[in-house]
C-alpha positions in Angstrom: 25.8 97.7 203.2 26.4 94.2 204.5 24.8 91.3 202.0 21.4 90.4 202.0 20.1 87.5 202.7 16.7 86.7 200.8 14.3 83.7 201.4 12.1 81.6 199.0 10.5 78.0 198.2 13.0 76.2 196.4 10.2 75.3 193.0 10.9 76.0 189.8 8.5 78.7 190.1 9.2 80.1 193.2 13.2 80.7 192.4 12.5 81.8 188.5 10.3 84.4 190.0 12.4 85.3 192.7 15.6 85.6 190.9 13.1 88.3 188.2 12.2 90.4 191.4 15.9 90.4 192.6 16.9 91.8 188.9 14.6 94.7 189.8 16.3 95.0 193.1 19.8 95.1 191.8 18.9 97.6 189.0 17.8 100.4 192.2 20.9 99.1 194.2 23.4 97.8 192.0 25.8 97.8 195.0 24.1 95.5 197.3 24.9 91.7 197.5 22.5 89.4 197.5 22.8 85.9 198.1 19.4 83.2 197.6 18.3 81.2 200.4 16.0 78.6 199.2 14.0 77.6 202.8 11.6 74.4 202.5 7.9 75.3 203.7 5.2 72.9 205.0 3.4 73.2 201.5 6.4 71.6 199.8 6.7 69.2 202.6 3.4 67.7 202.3 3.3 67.8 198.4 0.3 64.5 198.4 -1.9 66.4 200.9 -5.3 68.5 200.5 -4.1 71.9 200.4 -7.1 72.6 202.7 -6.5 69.9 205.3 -2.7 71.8 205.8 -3.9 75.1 206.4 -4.5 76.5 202.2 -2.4 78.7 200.8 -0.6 80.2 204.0 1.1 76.4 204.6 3.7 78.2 201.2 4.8 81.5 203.6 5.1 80.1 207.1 8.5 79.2 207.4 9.3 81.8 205.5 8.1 84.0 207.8 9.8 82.1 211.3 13.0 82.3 209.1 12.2 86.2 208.8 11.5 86.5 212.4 14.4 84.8 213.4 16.7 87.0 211.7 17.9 84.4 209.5 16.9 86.0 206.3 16.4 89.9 205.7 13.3 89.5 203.5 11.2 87.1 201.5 10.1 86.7 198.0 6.4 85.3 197.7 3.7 85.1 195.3 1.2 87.0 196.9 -2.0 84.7 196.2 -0.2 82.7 199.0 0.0 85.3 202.5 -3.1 85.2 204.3 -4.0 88.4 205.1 -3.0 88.0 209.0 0.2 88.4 208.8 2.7 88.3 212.0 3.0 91.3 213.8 6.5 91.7 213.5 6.6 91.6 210.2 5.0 93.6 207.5 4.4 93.5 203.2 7.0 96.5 202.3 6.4 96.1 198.6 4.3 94.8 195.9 5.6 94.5 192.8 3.8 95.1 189.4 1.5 92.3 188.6 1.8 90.1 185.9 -1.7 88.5 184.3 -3.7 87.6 186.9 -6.1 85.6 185.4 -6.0 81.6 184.9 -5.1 79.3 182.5 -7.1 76.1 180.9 -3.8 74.4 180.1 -5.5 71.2 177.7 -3.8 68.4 176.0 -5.8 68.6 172.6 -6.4 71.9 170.9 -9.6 72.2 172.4 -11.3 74.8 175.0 -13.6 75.5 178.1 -16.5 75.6 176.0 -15.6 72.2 173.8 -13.9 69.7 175.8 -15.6 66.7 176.3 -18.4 65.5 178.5 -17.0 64.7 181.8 -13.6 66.1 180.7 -11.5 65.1 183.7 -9.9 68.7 184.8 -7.1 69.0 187.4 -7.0 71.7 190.0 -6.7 71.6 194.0 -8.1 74.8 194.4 -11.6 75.4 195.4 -11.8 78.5 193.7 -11.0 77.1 190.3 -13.5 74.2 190.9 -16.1 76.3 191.9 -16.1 78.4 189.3 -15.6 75.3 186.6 -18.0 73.6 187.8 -20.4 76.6 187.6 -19.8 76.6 183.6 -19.6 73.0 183.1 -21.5 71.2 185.8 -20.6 67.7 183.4 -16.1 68.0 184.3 -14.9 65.6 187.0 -12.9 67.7 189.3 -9.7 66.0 190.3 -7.2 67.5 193.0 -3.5 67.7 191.5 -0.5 69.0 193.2 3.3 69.4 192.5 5.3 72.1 190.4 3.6 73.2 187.0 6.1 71.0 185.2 4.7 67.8 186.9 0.8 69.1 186.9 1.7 69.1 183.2 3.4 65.7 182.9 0.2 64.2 184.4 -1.9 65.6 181.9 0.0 64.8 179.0 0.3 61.4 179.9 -3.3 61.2 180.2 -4.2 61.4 183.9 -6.3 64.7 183.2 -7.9 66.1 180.1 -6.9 69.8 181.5 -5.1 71.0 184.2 -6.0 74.8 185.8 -2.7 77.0 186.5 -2.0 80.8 187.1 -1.4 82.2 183.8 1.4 84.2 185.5 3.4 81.3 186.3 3.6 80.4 182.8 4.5 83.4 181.7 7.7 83.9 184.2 8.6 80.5 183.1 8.1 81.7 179.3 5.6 78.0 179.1 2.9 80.2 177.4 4.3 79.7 174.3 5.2 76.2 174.4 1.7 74.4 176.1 -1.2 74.9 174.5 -4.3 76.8 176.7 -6.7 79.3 176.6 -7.0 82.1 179.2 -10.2 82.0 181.6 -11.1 86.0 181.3 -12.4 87.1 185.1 -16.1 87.1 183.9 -15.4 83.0 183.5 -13.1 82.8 186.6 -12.1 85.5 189.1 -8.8 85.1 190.1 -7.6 84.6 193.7 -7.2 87.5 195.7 -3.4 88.7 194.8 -2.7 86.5 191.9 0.1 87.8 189.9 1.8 90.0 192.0 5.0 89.5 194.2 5.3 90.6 197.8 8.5 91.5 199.4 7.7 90.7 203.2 10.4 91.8 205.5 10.5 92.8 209.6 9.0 95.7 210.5 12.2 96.5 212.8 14.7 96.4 210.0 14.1 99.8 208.7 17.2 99.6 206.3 15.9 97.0 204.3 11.9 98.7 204.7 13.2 101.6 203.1 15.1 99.8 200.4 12.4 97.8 199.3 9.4 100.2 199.4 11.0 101.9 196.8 10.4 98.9 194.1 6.8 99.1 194.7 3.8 99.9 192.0 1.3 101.9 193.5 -1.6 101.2 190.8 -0.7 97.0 192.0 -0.6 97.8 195.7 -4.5 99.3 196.1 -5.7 97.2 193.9 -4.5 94.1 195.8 -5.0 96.0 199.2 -8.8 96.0 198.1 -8.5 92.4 197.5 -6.9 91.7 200.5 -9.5 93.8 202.5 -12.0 92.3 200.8 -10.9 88.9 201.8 -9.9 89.9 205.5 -13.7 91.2 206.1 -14.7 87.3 205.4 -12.7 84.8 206.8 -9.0 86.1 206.1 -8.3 82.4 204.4 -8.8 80.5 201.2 -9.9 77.3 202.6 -13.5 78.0 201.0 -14.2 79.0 197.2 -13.4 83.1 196.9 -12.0 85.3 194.2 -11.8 88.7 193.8 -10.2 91.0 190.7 -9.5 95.0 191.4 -8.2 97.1 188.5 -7.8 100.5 187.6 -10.9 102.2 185.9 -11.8 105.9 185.2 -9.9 107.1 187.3 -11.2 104.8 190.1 -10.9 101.0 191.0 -13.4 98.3 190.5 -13.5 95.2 192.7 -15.6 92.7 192.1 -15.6 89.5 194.4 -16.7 86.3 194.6 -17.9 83.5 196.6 -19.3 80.3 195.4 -20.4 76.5 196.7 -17.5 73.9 196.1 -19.8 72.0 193.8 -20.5 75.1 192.1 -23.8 75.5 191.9 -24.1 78.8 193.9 -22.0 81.7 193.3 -22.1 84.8 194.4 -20.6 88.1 192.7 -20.6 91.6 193.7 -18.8 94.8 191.8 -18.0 98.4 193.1 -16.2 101.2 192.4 -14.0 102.8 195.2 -10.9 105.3 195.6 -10.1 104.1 198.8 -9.0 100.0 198.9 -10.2 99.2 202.5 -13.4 100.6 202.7 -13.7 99.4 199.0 -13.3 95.7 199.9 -15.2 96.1 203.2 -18.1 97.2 201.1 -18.3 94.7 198.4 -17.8 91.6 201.7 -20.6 93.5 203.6 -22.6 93.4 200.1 -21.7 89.4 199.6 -22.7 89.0 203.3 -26.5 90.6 202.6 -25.8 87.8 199.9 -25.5 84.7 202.4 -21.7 84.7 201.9 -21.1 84.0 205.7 -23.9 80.7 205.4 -21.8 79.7 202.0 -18.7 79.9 203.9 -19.8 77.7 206.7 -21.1 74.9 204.7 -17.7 74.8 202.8 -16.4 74.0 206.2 -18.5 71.8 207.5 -18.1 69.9 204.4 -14.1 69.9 205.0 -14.6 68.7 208.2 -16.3 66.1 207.4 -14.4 64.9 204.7 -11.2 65.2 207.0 -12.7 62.9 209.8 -13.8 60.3 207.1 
């Protein structure tokens, strides 16, 4: 076997994460080289912008994916709360990986909590999701966007630019911060978590068979329906996270439950739906077609309009 060549965002994060998944690799195929290609995506580019006004989440996997298609890597190490759900043609998700926590974290600069910081607390967090849902329990917190690697979202805060900062419990973990920063986890009944969070994808060509076959063999099947429920849920909506949407699927009696979520960006509506399902697509179709009896579609139109508007001003 030639080496491999395998793709990620140069963060912190992204490499720390990356270089955990390739120890998992090497341990089935102890033989294969592998050499890191750190690949620079529009996200990282345009670190100051609204995530939403660069395309959301999808703006971290994009080049990753023209590198992929080009040939010039073999396959890709992402988080999987970042790859829209219409992926390429060419290319497919050959494994996910078992998920860490996928809840959030309320990383806060005094030993305090959700329920006890102080009246217009100012929180930091781009995500719509997160500000939804905060918003929802504490209508009083000034919402403020933040971007940059968790190292500089936490810098801010602890020099006083934000009482609190939101962050994927997850990240801290694979960066072992969870013991050094003080938070408190936001359980899914306070904040669902985005659809995937947690879990790696290995994202290769479908074409390169080889590599397919290689890969397909890390993956954990309790993670991958779970997350293909999310997914599906997600897909029967919109397919993005440029509007406020969560969803959490998890082994239970023998079955999964999904339960999703869509809410207003000022928070003040949000929608939530659980069901139980054995199969993940028809699961996640049937909690969206539930959430669209709800008014999801009207909910997710508004959030656009609103972007729009913003954008043009």
């Amino acid at each position: 076997m030639k080496k491999l060549k395998v793709g990620t965002r140069g963060s912190k994060l992204a490499t720390t994460q990356t270089k955990q998944a390739l120890a998992v690799f090497q341990s089935y195929f102890p033989d294969v080289e592998v050499e890191l290609i750190k690949i620079k995506t529009k996200g990282d580019h345009l670190a100051t912008h609204n995530l939403q006004s660069i395309g959301g989440q999808g703006c971290f996997v994009r080049e990753l994916e023209y590198q992929l298609r080009a040939g010039n890597i073999d396959f890709a190490i992402h988080s999987l709360k970042d790859i829209p759900t219409d992926i390429h043609e060419d290319l497919t998700l050959a494994c996910v990986m078992e998920r860490h926590s996928p809840t959030d974290a309320l990383v806060i600069r005094e030993h305090r909590s959700l329920a006890n910081l102080p009246k217009n607390a100012v929180v930091g967090t781009s995500s719509l999701r997160r500000k939804a849902q905060l918003l929802n329990a504490r209508p009083d917190f000034d919402i403020q966007p933040i971007r940059g690697n968790i190292d500089t979202r936490i810098r801010k805060m602890n020099e006083g630019q934000y009482d609190a900062i939101v962050l994927a419990l997850a990240g801290l973990e694979r960066l072992s911060l969870d013991q050094t920063v003080y938070h408190q986890e936001l359980s899914p009944e306070i904040m669902l978590p985005a659809i995937g969070q947690g879990a790696l994808a290995l994202e290769c060509r479908k074409d390169n068979k080889e590599v397919l076959h290689m890969l397909k063999k890390m993956e954990h099947l309790p993670t991958a329906i779970a997350v293909n429920a999310e997914r599906a849920f997600l897909n029967s909506l919109d397919g993005s996270c440029t509007f406020p949407v969560g969803a959490y699927c998890f082994p239970k009696d023998g079955t999964y439950e999904l339960t999703g979520m869509i809410g207003s960006e000022n928070g003040q509506i949000i929608l939530k739906e659980t069901m139980q399902g054995n199969d993940p697509v028809i699961l996640g179709k049937s909690v969206a077609a539930k959430m669209i009896q709800q008014g999801a579609i009207m909910l997710i139109e508004e959030c656009r309009n609103d972007q729009k508007e913003t954008f043009i001003h």
